[in-house]
BANU-400880 format. One record per residue: residue in three letters; chain; x, y, z of N, C-alpha, C in turn. Coordinates in nm, 3 decimals, decimal comma. Layout:
N
residuo_cadena_n_east_n_north_n_up_ca_east_ca_north_ca_up_c_east_c_north_c_up
ALA_A_X_Y_Z_X_Y_Z_X_Y_Z
...
% end
This chain:
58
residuo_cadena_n_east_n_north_n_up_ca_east_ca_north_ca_up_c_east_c_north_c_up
UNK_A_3,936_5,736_-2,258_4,005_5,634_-2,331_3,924_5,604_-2,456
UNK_A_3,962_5,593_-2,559_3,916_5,593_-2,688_3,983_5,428_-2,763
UNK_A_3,877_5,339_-2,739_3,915_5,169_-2,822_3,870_5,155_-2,916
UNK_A_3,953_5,145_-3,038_3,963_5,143_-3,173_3,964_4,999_-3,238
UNK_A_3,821_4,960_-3,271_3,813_4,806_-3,311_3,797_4,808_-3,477
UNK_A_3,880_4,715_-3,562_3,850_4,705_-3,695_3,781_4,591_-3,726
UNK_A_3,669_4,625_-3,778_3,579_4,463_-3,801_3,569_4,443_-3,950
UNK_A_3,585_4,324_-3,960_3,563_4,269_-4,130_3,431_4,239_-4,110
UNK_A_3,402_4,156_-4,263_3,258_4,136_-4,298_3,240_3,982_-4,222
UNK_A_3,421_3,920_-4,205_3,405_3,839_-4,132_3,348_3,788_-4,005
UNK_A_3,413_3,892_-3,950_3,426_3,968_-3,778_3,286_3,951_-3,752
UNK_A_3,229_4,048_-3,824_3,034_4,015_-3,798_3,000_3,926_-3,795
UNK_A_3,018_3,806_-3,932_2,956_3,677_-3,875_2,978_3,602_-3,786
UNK_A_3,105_3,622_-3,750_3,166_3,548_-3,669_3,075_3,615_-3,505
UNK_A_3,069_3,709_-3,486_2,987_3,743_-3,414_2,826_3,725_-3,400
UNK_A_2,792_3,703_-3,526_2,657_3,687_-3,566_2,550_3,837_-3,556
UNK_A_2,624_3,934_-3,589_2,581_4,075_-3,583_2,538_4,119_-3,802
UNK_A_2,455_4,203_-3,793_2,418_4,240_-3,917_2,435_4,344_-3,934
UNK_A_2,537_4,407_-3,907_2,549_4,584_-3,840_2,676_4,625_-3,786
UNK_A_2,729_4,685_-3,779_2,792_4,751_-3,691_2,798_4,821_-3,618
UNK_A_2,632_4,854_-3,583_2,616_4,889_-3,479_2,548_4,781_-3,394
UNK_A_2,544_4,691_-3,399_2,424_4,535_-3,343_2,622_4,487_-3,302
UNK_A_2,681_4,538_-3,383_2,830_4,472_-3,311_2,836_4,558_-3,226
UNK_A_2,877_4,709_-3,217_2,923_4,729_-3,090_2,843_4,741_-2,971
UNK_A_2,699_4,719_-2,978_2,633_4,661_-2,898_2,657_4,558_-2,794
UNK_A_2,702_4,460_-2,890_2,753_4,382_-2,828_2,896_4,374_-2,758
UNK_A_2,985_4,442_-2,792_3,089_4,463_-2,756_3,107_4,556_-2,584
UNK_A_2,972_4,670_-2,646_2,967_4,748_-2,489_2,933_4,665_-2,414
UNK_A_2,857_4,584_-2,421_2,778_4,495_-2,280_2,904_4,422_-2,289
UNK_A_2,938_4,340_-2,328_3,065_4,245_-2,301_3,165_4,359_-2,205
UNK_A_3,206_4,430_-2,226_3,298_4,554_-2,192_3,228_4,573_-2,020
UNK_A_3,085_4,660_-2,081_3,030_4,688_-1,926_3,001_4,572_-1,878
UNK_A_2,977_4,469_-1,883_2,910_4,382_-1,775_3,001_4,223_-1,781
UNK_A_3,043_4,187_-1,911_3,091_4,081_-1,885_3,213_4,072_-1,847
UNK_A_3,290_4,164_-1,864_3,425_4,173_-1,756_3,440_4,167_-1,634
UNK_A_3,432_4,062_-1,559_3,490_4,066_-1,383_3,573_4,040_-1,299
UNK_A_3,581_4,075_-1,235_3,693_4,096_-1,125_3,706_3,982_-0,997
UNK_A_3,774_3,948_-0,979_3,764_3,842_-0,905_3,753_3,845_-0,799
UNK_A_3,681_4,007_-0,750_3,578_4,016_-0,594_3,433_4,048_-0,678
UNK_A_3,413_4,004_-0,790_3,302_4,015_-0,843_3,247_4,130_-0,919
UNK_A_3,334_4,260_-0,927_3,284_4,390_-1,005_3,282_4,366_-1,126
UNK_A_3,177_4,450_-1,160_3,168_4,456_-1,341_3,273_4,581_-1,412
UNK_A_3,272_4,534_-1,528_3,373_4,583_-1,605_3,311_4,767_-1,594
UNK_A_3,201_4,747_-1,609_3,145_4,945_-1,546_3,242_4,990_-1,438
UNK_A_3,212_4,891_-1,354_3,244_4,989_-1,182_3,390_4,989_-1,188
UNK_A_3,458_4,947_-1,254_3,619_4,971_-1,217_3,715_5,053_-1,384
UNK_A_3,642_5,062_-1,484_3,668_5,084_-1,603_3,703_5,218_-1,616
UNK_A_3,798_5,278_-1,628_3,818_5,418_-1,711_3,664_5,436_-1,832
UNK_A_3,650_5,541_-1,827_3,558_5,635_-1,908_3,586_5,571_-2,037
UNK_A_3,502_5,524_-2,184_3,558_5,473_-2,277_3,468_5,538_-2,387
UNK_A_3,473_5,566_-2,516_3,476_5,583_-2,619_3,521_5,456_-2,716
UNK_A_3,395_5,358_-2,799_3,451_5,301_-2,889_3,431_5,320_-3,027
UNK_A_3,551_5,288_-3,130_3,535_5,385_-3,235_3,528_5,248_-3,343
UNK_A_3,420_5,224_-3,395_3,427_5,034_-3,481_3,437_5,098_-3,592
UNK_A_3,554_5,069_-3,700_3,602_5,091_-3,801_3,542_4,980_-3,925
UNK_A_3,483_4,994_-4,060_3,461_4,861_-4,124_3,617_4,885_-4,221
UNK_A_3,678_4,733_-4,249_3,737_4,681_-4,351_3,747_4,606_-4,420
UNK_A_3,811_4,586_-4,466_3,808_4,497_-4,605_3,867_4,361_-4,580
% end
């Protein structure tokens, strides 16, 4: 599965990232770990295989 995120210059601050890669950093851990399931799994153990592709715009 391949997730296609477009981030502005906004997007970052709003995140508080200086990078786009310090964003999708943050985005994988949110993805792997802060997603759960309500018998308690993390977003890893139940997730299709992923690819994320962070686009910058304008």
């Amino acid at each position: 599965m391949i997730t296609r995120i477009e981030v502005s210059d906004a997007d970052l601050e709003a995140m508080e990232c200086e990078s786009l890669e310090e964003f999708e950093e943050q985005i994988r851990n949110q993805l792997d770990s802060g997603v759960v399931t309500s018998d308690g799994g993390a977003g890893a153990d139940w997730m299709a295989e992923y690819d994320l592709e962070i686009i910058k715009v304008d």
